[in-house]
N, C-alpha and C positions, 0 to 999 in steps of 0.2 A: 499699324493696327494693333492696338492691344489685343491678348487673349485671356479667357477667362482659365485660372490654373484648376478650377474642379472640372469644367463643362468642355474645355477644348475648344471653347466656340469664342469667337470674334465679339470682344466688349465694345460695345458702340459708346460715344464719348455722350456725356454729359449734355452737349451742346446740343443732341439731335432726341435723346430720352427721356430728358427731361421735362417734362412739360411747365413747370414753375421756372423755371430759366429765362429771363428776361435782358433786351439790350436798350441801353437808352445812349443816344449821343450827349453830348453837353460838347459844344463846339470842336475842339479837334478828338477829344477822349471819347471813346466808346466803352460805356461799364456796362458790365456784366455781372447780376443780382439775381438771387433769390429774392421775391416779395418780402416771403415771410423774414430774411436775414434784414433787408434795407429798410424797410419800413421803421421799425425801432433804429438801428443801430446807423446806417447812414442818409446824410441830410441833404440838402440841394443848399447850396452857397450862393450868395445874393451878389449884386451890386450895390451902390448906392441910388440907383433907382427902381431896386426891388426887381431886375432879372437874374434869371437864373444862369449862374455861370460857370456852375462845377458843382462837384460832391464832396461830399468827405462823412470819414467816421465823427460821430457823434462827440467822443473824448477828444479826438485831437479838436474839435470845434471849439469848446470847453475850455482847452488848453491854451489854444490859438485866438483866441476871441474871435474866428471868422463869422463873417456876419451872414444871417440867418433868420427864419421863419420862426415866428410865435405867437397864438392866440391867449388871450384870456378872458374869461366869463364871469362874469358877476352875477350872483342870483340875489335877487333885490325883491322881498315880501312885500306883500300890502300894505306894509305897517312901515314901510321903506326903512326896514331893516337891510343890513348886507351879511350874506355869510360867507365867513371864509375859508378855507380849507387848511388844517394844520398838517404840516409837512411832516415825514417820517425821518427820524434820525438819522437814519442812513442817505438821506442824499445827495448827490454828489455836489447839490449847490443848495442854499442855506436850509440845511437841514433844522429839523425843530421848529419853525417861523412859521410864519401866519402867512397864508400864500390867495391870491383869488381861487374863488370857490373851484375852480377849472382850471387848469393851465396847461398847456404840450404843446409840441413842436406841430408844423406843419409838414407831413410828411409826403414823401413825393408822391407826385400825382395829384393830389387834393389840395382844393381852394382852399383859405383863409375858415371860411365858411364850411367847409364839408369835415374839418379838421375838428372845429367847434363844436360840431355834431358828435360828431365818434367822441372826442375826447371827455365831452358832458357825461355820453353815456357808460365811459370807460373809469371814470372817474366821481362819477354819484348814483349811476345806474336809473337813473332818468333819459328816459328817450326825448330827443324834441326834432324840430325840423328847423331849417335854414330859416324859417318865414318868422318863428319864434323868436329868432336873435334880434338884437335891438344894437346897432351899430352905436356906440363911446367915439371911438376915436381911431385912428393908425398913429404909431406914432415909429420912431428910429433911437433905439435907447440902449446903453453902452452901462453896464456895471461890472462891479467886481464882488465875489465872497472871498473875502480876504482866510476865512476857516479853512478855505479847501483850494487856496490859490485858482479857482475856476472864472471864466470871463464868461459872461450872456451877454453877445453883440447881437442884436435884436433890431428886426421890423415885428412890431407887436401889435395883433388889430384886438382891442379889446370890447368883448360884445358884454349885453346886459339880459338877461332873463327873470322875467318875473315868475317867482315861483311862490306856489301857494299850498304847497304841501307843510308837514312838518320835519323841522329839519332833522329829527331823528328818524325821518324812514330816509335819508341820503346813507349810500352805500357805498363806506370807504373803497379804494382799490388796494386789495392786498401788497404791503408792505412797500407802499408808497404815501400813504399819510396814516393819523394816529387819528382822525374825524374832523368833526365840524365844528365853527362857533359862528353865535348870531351875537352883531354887534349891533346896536341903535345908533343911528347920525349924532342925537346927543353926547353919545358914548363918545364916539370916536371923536366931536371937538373938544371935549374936555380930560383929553387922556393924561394918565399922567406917565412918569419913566419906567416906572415898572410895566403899563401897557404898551410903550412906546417899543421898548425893547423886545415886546415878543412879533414883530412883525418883519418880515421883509423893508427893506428900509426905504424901496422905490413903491412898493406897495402900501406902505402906509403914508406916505407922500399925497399918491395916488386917490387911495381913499379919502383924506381927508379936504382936499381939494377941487378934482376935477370929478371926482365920480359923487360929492357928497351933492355938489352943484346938480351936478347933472341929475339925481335924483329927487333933491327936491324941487327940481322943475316936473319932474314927472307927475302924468296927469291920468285922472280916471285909474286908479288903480285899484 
């Protein structure tokens, strides 16, 4: 038994005082987390059929390409514009680039969908609800940022949100992106290399393809 060297009195551990102390199994491992420490910093590790089958810190994920949870949201105007979210210099994976309006991990405990939510709000300070999100796709996708030697081996569900505000009331998150830009569907099929170049390279893929489609299918807007 520890003792406390000012009080003389018996330090009780961690384990029993804590009230934020939390244990989660993942098959034979039992971790042992803080909310507030896991939630950012360690991620739940997938299979290839999207169960959960370990943890790990966020950088070695990065480092490792171990495959992993991720959403992204597209806010898509009446005008079926899309906005996208310009990334902040510093980050650890393509920083400066043109990213969806939303993007972050799936952190443990929460659904695809509840991830969404938080992360909308955490990241344009718009609130929505799960019933709001408009299911894209799931899809299993494997890149590299060659700038910062980092890997994102990804299950990525990406939702679509029609927003009808003005993109200048969206509320960067401090020192995670530099703001927003609203691009046009015509923009984006007629880009040229200097457009081309400010964008995430899977995400300007992405938009001019499957999400430009999937947009101009969209109806009653």
């Amino acid at each position: 038994m520890e003792v406390d060297s000012k009080t003389c009195s018996p330090r009780l551990s961690a384990r029993r005082t804590n009230p934020f102390v939390r244990f989660q199994k993942i098959g034979s491992r039992t971790f042992n987390y803080s909310p507030q420490f896991v939630m950012k910093d360690i991620l739940n590790i997938v299979d290839d059929d999207d169960k959960i089958i370990d943890q790990e810190p966020r950088e070695k994920i990065h480092a490792q390409g171990l495959l992993h949870r991720e959403i992204h949201v597209y806010f898509i105007t009446p005008n079926k514009e899309v906005i996208f979210q310009h990334r902040a210099k510093d980050k650890d994976t393509f920083p400066d680039l043109l990213d969806a309006t939303v993007g972050g991990h799936v952190e443990i405990g929460d659904s695809y969908e509840q991830a969404a939510v938080k992360e909308t709000k955490e990241e344009t300070g718009i609130e929505i609800k799960v019933s709001d999100l408009i299911l894209i796709n799931k899809i299993k996708k494997y890149s590299e940022d060659k700038s910062t030697d980092k890997i994102n081996n990804v299950f990525n569900s990406r939702y679509a949100y029609i927003y009808r505000g003005d993109v200048k009331d969206l509320k960067i998150e401090l020192g995670k992106a530099l703001g927003f830009e609203i691009w046009s569907l015509n923009k984006l099929a007629f880009l040229t290399d200097e457009d081309k170049a400010k964008f995430i390279p899977y995400i300007l893929y992405f938009a001019t393809t499957e999400l430009s489609n999937f947009i101009e299918d969209l109806k009653n807007l």
